[in-house]
N, C-alpha and C positions, 0 to 999 in steps of 0.2 A: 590462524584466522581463516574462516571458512567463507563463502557466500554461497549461495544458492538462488538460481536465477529459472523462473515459466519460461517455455518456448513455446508459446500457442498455437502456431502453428505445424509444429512436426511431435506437438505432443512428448514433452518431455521433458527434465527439468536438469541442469547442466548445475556440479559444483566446483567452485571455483576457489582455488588454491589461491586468499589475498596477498599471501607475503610473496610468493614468489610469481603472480599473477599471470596464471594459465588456468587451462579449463583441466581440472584433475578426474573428470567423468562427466558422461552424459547417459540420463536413466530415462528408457524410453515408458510411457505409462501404459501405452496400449490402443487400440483402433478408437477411436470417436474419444480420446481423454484429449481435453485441452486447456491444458492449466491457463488461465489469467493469472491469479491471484491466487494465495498458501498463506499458510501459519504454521509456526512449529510448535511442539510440546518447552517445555524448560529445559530437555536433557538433550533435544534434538535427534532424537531417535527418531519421532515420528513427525509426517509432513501432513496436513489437511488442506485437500484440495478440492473446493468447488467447481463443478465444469456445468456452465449453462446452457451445453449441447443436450446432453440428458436430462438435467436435473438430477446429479445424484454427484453426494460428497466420497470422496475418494480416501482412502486412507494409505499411507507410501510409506512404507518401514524403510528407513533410511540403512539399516543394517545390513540386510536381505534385498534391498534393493529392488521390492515388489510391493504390488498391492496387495496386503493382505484386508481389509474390508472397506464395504460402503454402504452409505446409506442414501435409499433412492427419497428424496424430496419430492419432485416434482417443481415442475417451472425453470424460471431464470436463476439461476443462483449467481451471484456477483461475486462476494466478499466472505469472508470469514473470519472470526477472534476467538483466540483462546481467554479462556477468561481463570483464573485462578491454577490452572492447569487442570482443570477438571469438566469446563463447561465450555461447549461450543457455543457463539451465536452465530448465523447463516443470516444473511442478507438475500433477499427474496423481491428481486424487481417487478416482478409479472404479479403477486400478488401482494406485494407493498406490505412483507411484513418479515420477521424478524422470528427464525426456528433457533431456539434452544433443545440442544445435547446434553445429554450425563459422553463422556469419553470414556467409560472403562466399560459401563453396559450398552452404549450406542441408542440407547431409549430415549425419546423425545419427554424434556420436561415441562415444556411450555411454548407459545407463538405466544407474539407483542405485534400489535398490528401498527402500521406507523404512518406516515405520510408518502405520495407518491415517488414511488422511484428508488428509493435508498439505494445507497454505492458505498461511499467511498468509507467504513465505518474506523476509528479509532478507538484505542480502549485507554482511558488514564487509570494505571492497575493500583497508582494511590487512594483513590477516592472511590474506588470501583464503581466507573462510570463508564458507560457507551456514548460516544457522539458519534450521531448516523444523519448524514446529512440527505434530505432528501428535496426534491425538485425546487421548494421553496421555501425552504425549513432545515435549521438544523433541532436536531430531537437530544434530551439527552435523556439514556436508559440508564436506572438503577440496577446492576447488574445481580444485588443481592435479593433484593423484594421483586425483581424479575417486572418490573413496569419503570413507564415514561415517568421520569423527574420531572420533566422543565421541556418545555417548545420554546422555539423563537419564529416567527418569520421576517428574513431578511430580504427574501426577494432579488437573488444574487444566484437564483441558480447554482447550489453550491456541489461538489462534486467530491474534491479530495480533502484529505484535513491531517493537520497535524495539530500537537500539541504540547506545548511547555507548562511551568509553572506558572504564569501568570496567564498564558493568551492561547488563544485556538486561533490557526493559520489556514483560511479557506480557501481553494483553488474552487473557479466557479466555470461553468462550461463554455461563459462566455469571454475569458481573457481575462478575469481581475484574482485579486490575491488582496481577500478581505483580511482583517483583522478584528475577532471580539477577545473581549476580557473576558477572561472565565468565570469569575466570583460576580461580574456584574451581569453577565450574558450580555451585552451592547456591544456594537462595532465602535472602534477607536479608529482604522482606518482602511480605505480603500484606495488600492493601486490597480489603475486602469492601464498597464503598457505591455499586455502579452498577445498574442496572436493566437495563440489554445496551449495557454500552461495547463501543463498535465501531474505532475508531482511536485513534493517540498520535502526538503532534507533539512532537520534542523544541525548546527554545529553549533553547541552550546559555548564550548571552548574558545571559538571566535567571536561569537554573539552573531553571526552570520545564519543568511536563512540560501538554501541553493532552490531554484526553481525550474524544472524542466518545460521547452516550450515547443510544441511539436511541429509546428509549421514554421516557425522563424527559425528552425535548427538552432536552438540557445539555451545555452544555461545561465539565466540572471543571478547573480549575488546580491543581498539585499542585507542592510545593515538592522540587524535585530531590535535595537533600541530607536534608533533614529525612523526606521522606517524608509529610507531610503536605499537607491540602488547605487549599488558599490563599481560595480562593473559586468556586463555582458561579455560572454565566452562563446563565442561561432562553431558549432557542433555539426561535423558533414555526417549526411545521414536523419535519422528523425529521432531527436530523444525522445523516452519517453516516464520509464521510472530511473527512482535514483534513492541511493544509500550511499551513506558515509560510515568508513572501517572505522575501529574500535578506537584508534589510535588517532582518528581525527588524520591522516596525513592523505586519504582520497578520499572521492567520490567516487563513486560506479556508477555507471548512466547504460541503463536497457537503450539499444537504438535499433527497432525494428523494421527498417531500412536495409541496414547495412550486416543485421544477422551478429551482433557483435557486443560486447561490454568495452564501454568506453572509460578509462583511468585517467580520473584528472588530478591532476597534482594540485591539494589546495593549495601550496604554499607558492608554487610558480606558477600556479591560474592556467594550468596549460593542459590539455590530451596531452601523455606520455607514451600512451600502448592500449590498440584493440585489443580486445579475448576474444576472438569465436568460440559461440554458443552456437544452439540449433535456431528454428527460423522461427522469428519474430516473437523476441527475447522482451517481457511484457516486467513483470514484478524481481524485484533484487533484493535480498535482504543479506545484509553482513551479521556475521556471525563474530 
């Protein structure tokens, strides 16, 4: 089991050995790269990294341990999704829209223009759907016909998302952690007790939802069906993203603070063991 962790600020992207949990390399990208946010191909050969320094997506041969290409956009770039394994879409805050890639010719197939802001974008790869939530809207993109499905305005400010089979799980800029139904597009409910949640890890297996909160130092446990909170977990340092291994037995939690991947045991609810990464360790994704 692999992880792969942005360092944003020293520009680099650190992989991490889950089973025996150390840092097994660290791949520096190069002057003015600063990864936030990546995606990988299906085979993880290759990493796609938008840097909002330039405006230009990055391409990381995970093999060769280099950039071999990019593509200069222009503006803010935020996010990015593979889509089918064949199609980028690029999240575009400064001009509030939404670049689609072909990946094998790097040619632009298309822009989807969307509402103010978009960040935090998900892909449900059953339904081949985009939900890109933007300042006061979540949007959802038909990823084949390459246009907007369905808007909502929720008025929630919404930010991060995840998503199950039944529900979309909004982290919003202002401390709540909405719930809509996906088939109905309506909220079912809002929880008002975070100080600036910033991620959501779902763990299907427990029915449990993990929530990072970056000013209160916490990671909330939240009970998936019930909707309540299970128990808070005191995180020194500032979390901020979070993944759960294959095998459901941790979490990984980026804490940009303290330069570090925090392991927490879900079973005993507890930090086990820092990983030093490089500085200010942003997105985590288990492999």
């Amino acid at each position: 089991m692999i992880g792969y962790v942005s360092n944003f600020q020293d520009g680099s992207i650190s992989i991490i050995d889950l089973k025996y949990l150390k840092e097994k390399e660290r791949i520096y990208l190069g002057l003015f790269i600063h990864p936030h946010h990546f995606c990988l191909d299906k085979d993880n050969q290759n990493m796609y990294i938008p840097n909002s320094i330039d405006g230009t997506l990055y391409i990381l041969d995970l093999n060769t341990k280099t950039i071999k290409d990019n593509i200069c956009i222009g503006s803010n770039l935020s996010q990015v999704v593979l889509y089918n394994d064949q199609e980028l879409f690029i999240a575009n805050e400064d001009s509030n829209s939404i670049y689609i890639f072909d990946i094998k010719s790097l040619t632009p197939i298309g822009i989807i223009g969307v509402d103010n802001m978009p960040h935090g974008m998900i892909l449900d790869e059953k339904s081949s759907k985009l939900y890109v939530p933007c300042d006061n809207t979540i949007l959802i993109i038909d990823c084949f016909e390459k246009a907007i499905y369905k808007k909502k305005i929720i008025g929630y400010n919404p930010w991060h998302l995840k998503i199950d089979e039944k529900t979309i799980y909004i982290i919003t800029k202002y401390g709540k952690l909405v719930g809509m139904d996906i088939e109905k597009f309506e909220v079912i409910f809002v929880l008002d007790s975070f100080k600036a949640a910033v991620e959501i890890a779902i763990n299907s297996e427990k029915d449990e939802l993990y929530i990072t909160d970056l000013c209160d130092k916490s990671v909330t446990i939240i009970n998936k069906k019930t909707y309540k909170i299970i128990e808070k977990i005191m995180i020194t340092g500032n979390p901020l993203g979070i993944d759960i291994s294959k095998d459901n037995k941790y979490a990984f939690i980026s804490d940009i603070k303290e330069n570090n991947i925090k392991v927490l045991d879900i079973s005993k609810r507890k930090v086990i063991k820092n990983i030093g990464v490089g500085k200010e360790p942003t997105t985590i994704v288990c492999k």
